[in-house]
N, C-alpha and C positions, 0 to 999 in steps of 0.2 A: 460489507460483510456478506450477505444471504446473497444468490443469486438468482434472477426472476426472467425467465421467458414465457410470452405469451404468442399466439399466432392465430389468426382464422385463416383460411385458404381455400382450394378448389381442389384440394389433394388429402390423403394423409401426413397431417403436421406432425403425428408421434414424432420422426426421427429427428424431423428439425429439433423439436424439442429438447431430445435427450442428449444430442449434437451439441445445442446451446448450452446447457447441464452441464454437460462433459469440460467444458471450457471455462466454465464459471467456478465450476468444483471448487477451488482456491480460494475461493470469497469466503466458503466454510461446507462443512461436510460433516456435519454431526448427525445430520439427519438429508433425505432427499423425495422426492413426490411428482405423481402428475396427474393431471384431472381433465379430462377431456369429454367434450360435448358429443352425444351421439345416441339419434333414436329418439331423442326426448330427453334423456338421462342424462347426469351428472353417471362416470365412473372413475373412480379415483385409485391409485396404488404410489403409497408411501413406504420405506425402508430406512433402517440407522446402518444399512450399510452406505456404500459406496456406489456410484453413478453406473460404473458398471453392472453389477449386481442387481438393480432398479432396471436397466433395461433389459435384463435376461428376464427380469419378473415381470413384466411388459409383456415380454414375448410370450409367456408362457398365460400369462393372461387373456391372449390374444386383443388387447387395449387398442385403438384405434379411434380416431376422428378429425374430423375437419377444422372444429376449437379448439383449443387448450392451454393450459398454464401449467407452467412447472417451476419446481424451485429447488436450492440446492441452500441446507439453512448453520448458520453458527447460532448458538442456541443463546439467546437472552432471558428471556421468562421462561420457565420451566425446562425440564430435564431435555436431553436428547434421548427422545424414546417416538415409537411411532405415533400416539395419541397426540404427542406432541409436532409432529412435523407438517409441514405445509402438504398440498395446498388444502384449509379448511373451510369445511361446509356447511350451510344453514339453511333455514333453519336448525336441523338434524341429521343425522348421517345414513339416515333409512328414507330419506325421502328429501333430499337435497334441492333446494329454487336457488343455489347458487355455490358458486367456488371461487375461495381467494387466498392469491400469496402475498407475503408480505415481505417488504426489506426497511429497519428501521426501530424506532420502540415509541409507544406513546405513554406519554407522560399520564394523562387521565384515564388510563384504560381502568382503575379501581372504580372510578367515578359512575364512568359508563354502565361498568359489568354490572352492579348494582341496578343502574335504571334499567339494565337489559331483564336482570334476572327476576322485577318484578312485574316485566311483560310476560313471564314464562316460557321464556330463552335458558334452554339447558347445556350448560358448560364443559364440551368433553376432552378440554387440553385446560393447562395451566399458564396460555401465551398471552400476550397481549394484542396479538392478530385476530382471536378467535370474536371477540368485542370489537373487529372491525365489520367482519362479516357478519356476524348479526345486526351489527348496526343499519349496515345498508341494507339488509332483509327489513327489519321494521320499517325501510324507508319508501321498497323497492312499491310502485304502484303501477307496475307494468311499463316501466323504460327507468332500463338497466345505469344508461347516464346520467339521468337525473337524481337518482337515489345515491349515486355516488357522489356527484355534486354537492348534495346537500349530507349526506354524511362528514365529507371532509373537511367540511367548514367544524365540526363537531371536534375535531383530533386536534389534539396540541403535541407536538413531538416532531418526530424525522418519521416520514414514510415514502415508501416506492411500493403502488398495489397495482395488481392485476386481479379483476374479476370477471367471471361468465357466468352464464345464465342459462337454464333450462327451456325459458319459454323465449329465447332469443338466440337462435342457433349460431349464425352467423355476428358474431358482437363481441369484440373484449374489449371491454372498458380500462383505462389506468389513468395512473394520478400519480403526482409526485409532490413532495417537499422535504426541500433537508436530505435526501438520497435519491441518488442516478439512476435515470430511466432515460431509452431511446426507444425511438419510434423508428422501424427499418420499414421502408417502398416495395412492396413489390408489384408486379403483373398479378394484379385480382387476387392480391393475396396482401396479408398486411400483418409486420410483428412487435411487441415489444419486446427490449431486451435490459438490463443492468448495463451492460456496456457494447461496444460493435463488435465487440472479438466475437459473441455468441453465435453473431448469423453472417460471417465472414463464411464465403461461398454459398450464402442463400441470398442477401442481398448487397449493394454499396451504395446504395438511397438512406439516406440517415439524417433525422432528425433529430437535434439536442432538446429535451423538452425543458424548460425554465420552473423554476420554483413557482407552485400552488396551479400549474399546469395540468390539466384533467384533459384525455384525450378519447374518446371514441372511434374504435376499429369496426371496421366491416369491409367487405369483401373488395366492392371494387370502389370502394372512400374512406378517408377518414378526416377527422376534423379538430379540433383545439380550443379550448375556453380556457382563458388567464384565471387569477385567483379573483377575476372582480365577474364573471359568467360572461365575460364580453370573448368573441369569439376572435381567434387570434393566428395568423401564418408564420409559423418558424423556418428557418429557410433549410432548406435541403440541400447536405452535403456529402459530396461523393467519397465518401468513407474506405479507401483500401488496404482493408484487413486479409492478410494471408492465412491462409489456412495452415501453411507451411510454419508458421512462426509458433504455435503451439504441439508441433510433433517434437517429439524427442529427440528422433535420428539415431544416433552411435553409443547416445548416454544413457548412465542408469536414472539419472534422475533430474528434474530441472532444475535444481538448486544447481547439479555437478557443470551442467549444460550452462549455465547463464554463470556459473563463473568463470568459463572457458569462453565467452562470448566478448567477455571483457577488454581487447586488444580492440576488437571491432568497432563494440560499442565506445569506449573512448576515443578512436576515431572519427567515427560518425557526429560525435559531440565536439569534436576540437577540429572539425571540418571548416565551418566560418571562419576561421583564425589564419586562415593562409593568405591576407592580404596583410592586416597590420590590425593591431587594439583599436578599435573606434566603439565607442557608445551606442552608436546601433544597433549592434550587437543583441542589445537589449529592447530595444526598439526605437520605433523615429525620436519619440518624443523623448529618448532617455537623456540625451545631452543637456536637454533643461533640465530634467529629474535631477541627475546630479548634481549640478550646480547648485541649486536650491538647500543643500541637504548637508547637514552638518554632524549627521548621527547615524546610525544603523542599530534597527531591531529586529532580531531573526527569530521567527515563529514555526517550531516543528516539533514533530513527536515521532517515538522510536529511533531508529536507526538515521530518520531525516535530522534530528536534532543533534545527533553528532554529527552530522558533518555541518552542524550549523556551528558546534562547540569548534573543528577545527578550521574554521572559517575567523572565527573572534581572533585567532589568533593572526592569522594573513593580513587580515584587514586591519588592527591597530597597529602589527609590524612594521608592513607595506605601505598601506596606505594613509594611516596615521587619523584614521576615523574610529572613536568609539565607539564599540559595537556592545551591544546587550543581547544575550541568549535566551529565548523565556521556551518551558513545557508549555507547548499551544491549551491541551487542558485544563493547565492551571492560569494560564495571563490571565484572561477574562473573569475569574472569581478572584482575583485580589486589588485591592486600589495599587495604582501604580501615578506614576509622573507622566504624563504625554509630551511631546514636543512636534509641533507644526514640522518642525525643517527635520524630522525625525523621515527614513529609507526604512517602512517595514518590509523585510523577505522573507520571505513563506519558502520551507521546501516541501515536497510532497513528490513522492512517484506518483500515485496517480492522477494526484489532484483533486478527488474525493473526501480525503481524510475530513470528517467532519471535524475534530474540536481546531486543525487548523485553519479550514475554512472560517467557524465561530468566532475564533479568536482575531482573523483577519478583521470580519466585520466589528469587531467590540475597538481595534486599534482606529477602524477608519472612524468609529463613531465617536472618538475621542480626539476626531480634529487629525489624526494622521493619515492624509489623504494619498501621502506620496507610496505606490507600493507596487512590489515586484516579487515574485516567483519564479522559481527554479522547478521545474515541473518535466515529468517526462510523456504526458498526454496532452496534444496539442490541443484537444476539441474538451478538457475537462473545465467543469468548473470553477476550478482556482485561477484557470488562465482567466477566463471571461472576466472573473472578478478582476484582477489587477490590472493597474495601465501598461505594463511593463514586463514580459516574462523573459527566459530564456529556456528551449526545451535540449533535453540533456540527450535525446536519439536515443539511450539504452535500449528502444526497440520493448517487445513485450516481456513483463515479470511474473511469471508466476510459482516461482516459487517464493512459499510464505519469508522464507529465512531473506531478506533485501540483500542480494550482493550488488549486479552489475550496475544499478541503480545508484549505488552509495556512490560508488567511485567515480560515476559522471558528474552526479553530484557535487563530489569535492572536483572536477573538474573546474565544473561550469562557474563555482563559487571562485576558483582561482584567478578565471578569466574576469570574474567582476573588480575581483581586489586588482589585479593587474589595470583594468581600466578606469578604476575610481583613483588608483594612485599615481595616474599618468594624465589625469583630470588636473590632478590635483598637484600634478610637477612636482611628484615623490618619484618619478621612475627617469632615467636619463633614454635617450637612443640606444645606447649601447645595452643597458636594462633588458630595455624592451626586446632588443634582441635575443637575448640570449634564456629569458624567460620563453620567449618563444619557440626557440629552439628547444628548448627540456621539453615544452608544452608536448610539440612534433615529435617526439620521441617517446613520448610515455606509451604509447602502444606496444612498439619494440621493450621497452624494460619492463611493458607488463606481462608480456610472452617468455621475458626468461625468468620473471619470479616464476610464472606459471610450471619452469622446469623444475623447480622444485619439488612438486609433488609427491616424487618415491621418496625422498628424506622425511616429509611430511607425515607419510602414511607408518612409518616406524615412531615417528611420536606419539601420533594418534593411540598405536597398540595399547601403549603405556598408559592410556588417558580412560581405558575402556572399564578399567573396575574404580575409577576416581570416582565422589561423589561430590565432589567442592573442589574449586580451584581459585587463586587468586590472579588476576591480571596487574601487570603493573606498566606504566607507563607517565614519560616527564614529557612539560611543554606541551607542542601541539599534537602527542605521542598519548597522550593521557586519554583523550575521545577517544584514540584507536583504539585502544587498552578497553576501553569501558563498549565501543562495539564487538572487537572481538569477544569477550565475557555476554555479553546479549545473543552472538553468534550460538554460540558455546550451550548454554541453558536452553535458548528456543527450539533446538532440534535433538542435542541428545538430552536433555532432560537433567543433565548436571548444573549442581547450584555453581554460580560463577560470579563474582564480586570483581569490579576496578576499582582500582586506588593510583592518586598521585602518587607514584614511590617515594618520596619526600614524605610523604605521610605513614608509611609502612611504622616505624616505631611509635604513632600515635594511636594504637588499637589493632589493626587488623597483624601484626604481627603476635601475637598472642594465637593466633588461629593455626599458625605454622609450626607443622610437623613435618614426617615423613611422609604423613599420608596425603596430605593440602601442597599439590603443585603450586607452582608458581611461573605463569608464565610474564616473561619479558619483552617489550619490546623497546629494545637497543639504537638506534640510529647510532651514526659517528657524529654529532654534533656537539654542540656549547656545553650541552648535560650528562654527557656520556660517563666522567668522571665519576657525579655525583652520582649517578644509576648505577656506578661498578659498587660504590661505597654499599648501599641500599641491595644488591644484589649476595653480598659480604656478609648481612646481616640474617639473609635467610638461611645461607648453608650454614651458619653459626648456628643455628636453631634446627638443623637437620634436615632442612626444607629443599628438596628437588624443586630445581630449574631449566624451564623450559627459555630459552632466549632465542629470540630473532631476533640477527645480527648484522648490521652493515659490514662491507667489507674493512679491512684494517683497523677492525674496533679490538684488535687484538684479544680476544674472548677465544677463549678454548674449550674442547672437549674434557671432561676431567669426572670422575666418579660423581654424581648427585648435579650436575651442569651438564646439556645435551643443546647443543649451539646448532643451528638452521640460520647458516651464512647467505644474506641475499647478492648477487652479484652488480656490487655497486654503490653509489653514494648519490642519495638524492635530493640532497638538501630541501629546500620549501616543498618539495612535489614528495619525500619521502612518508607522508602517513597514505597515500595513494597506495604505493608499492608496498608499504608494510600491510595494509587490508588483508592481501590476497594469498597472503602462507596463513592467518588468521581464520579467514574462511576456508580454505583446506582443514585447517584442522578441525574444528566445527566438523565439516561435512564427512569427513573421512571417520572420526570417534562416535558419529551417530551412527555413520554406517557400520561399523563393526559392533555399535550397541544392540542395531539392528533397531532403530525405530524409524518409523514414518518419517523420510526428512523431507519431504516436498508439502507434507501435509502435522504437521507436529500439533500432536494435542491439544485443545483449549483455545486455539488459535486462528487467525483469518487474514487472509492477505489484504483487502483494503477496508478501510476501520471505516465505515459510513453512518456510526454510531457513536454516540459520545459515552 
């Protein structure tokens, strides 16, 4: 969620900073800040605008130093208002012995606040950061490390801190658990960041720091204590982040950018595939993995958990394994059944997502040792954890709304069904070829849905005084249905509901009027019949339809029916190709609504919080 750069150097670190900020922005933007060491002083400048805005006020500040922390925050405890945002200080805000950002929430912070507030620690946010940094001030005895040290054994919760110090110029301290922090190398200069995009063109020295990890920055050292104070080497990896990958280029936006990116990135994901389906794919050890495994449990949240939902389907069709779908949030609070020979699969773009992460550790600790990941950051988290990944290449996401991520996604999930049913002599030679061949193509048929877009953008118009829509889709068309509709709400702010359309006469047709769209998604396959019948049912009730249509689904234009014909039939690969006129529309009816759609309200691009 939040985003946290720290730096000492031999130079002015402001820009890097605000550089970092800039980059991070995504994680969340309710509020943004930086605190920098100089002179003796703590000086600080916080804003609830935007990154940019915060650096012109920088400027105009004349801000400057050789330390500093900065943060870009999605608001948990208390409002987004400036009293509220990072990075905050203590004892007091008129004579500062220290500054700290936070990314994360702790669980005991009531507990604390209390023992704090009867040292005579006064409260001038409503966060639960602000009870970090006083904690470490009651702690601090003149070395900044050891007071953090022993503060963090205090926190029960998920945190990623960065702190400085007034009587230690050169020193930023951090700490993690439960949320992503790196450690960047430089030449007598040394940074932390939330992830490497931040200081891509400052350093490719990168350190992954491990859970209950506390690190000590200075100039020309730094050094690591595990969660036990034993002192500890993580290895350093040459990290190549383009700077190039976070400009925009030709587009208005990076949601529009990353769904035009799409051809590439599936590409890039379906690149291993040009020899033949092999198990390692997944890695050495998966050909044993498989074998062993007589089940599949996929754990995801958001937009990953649909493409976990049209996964269930691949994989009981194809390959003839059943599979279970669990909200990564909810698996770990309810009792469920375990099974040894059980395949759990995690998806995640960035690999971060805590309650998947959570929910991974709660299946291994229930005896399900066997587990694998669909992930699109090679160096995160999720990968380390499992024995087994496959990374999906989408390249960087930042915009909040997930497009080019989904679709590699449902890629990458295709290529496992494909391999587990070829394991498993569900798939012949001939199969295999010709799945492969669709596989090699789907870049090409995602270039011509892409041509779509001017038809697109006249439905959108229609879509701009709507406040409710309904999505409908059958089979493994129904997840699509239920992301497009999550599309649809997260950026222009329209309430949007999926339903099985088989279920349309059990309730939600009651909602259907003239004014509650309905959009369709149609393929030409086994259910198309029943979808005309269910599609019959709306115009009976006066309900405008919006359909996406495979070719020869013989659907027409007709008064209250407005059909957006895809060119083509694409059997098991068709909820890929149906995605992408779905995200158009989404992007296109925010944009004429005119809201924020790379940054949409209330919102964060990677959930590092439960």
């Amino acid at each position: 969620m939040c985003g946290i750069v720290g730096a000492v150097g031999q130079r002015d670190i402001t820009p890097i900073l605000l550089e970092g900020l800039r980059r991070l922005e995504y994680r969340g933007y309710d509020s943004c800040g930086i605190a920098l060491q100089a002179e003796g002083m703590l000086k600080r400048s916080r804003s609830t605008a935007r990154v940019a805005e915060l650096a012109t006020q920088v400027k105009t500040d004349q801000l400057s130093g050789f330390t500093g922390i900065a943060h870009t925050r999605w608001a948990t405890h208390g409002a987004p208002a400036t009293h509220n945002a990072h990075p905050h200080f203590s004892p007091n805000t008129t004579h500062p012995r220290l500054a700290l950002v936070h990314n994360g929430i702790i669980e005991n912070h009531d507990q604390l606040r209390k023992e704090l507030l009867n040292k005579g620690y006064i409260f001038a946010s409503q966060t639960d950061t602000e009870v970090i940094a006083h904690l470490i001030d009651a702690l601090y005895s003149g070395n900044l490390f050891e007071a953090v040290q022993q503060a963090v054994k205090r926190l029960k919760g998920a945190y990623a801190i960065a702190v400085i110090g007034t009587a230690e110029p050169h020193r930023v301290v951090g700490a993690r658990h439960g949320s992503p922090l790196v450690l960047g190398l430089g030449q007598g200069e040394n940074f932390l960041a939330s992830d490497a995009m931040a200081l891509a063109g400052t350093t490719d020295q990168i350190v992954f720091l491990e859970e209950g990890d506390v690190v000590d920055l200075q100039l020309g050292r730094c050094w690591i204590v595990d969660s036990s104070d034993k002192t500890v080497d993580r290895p350093v990896k040459t990290i190549q982040a383009h700077t190039g990958m976070t400009e925009l280029g030709p587009y208005r936006h990076y949601m529009q950018k990353e769904i035009f990116e799409q051809p590439r990135a599936l590409a890039d994901t379906l690149d291993e595939t040009d020899v033949s389906l092999t198990p390692n794919l997944f890695g050495q050890a998966a050909e044993q993995v498989f074998k062993q495994i007589d089940r599949i449990l996929i754990l995801a949240c958001g937009t990953s958990f649909y493409a976990g939902s049209v996964a269930r389907y691949w994989l009981e069709a194809v390959a003839g394994i059943p599979t279970t779908v669990e909200v990564a949030s909810e698996y770990r609070y309810r009792e469920s059944v375990p099974h040894p020979s059980t395949l759990v699969v995690t998806i995640t773009q960035s690999g971060e997502t805590a309650d998947t992460l959570a929910a991974l550790k709660h299946a291994r600790r229930l005896g399900m040792e066997h587990t694998l990941t669909i992930c699109n950051v090679s160096t995160s988290a999720m990968v380390r954890e499992c024995k087994l990944h496959y990374l999906t290449h989408a390249g960087v996401e930042i915009g909040v709304a997930s497009t080019k991520a989904f679709t590699t996604q449902l890629a990458a999930l295709f290529l496992l069904t494909l391999v587990l049913a070829k394991l498993r002599s569900k798939l012949s030679p001939e199969q295999e070829a010709e799945h492969l061949l669709k596989l090699r193509h789907l870049p090409v048929a995602t270039q011509a849905v892409l041509a779509l877009e001017p038809s697109i953008v006249a439905v959108a118009e229609r879509f701009t005084k709507k406040e409710n829509a309904l999505f409908l889709g059958r089979g493994m068309h129904y997840p699509i249905a239920m992301e497009g509709a999550l599309k649809l709400k997260e950026i222009s702010y329209i309430h949007a509901e999926a339903y099985p359309a088989g279920e349309l006469k059990h309730g939600p047709l009651a909602l259907v009027t003239e004014a509650m769209p309905v959009v369709t998604v149609a393929p030409n396959d086994a259910l198309l019949e029943k979808l005309k019948s269910n599609m019959q049912e709306v115009r009976a009730r006066g309900g405008e339809l919006y359909v996406f249509a495979d070719a020869d689904t013989h659907i027409e234009n007709e008064p209250g029916i407005y059909v957006v014909r895809l060119p083509g039939q694409y059997g098991l690969l068709s909820p890929i190709l149906h995605t992408i006129p779905l995200q158009l529309l989404a992007y296109h009816t925010a944009l004429a609504r005119g809201t924020d759609v790379d940054k949409p309200r209330n919102l964060a691009k990677s959930v590092t919080v439960e």
